[in-house]
N, C-alpha and C positions, 0 to 999 in steps of 0.2 A: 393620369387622371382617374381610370378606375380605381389603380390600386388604393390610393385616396379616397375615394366616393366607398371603397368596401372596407378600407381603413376605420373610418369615422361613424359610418351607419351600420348599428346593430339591426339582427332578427331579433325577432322577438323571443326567442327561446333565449338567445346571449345576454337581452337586457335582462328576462327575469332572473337569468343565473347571477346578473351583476345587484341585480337586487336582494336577491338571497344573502348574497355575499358579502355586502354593505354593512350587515348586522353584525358580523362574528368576524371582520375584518375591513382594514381600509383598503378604498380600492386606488390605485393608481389615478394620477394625472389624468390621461388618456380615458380610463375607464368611466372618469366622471361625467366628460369631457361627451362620451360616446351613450352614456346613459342619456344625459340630460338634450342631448340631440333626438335620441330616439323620443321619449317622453313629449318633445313638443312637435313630433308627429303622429305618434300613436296613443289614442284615449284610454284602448285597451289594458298599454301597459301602465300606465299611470294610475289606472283604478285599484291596476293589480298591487302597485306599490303602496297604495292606501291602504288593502285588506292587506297584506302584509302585515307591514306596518302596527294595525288594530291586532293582529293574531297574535304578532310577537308580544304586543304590551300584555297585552290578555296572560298568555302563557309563563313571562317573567313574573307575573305577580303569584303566577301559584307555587308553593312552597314542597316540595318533596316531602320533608319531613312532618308536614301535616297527614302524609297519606300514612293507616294502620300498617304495618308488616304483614298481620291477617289478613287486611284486605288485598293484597298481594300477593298473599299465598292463596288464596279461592282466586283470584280471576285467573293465576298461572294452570292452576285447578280445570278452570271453566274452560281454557283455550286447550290443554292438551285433551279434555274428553273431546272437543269439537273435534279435534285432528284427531283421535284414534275412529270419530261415527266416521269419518269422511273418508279415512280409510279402510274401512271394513265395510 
């Protein structure tokens, strides 16, 4: 009976992994199976699947090729001066 009971009911760290996961792969039978148990006990995780969720839409809609080349060569610019003050 435990192995079952630890079978079926994720931590919360394993659901949010299985949430991430969801996005850029299907998950298993079992996996669904073990999310959607945890979720109708933990508020936590279900909020978390919501802000997911909103960030992933958010982020698909921005386009790479809208950002300049320039502007990616100054912010590369901007991070390695940080990391040469931080080192010296």
């Amino acid at each position: 009976m435990k192995k079952i009971m630890h079978l079926l009911f994720l931590s919360c760290l394993k659901a949010t992994e299985l949430i991430e996961k969801r996005v850029h792969f299907k998950l298993s039978a079992i996996e669904k199976l073990q999310l959607k148990l945890h979720k109708v006990m933990c508020e936590a995780c279900t909020k978390y699947e919501n802000q997911s969720y909103l960030i992933e839409k958010g982020v698909s809609g921005i386009k790479m090729n809208k950002i300049d080349p320039s502007d990616i060569k100054l912010l590369k610019e901007k991070i390695m001066a940080k990391i040469d003050e931080i080192n010296n």
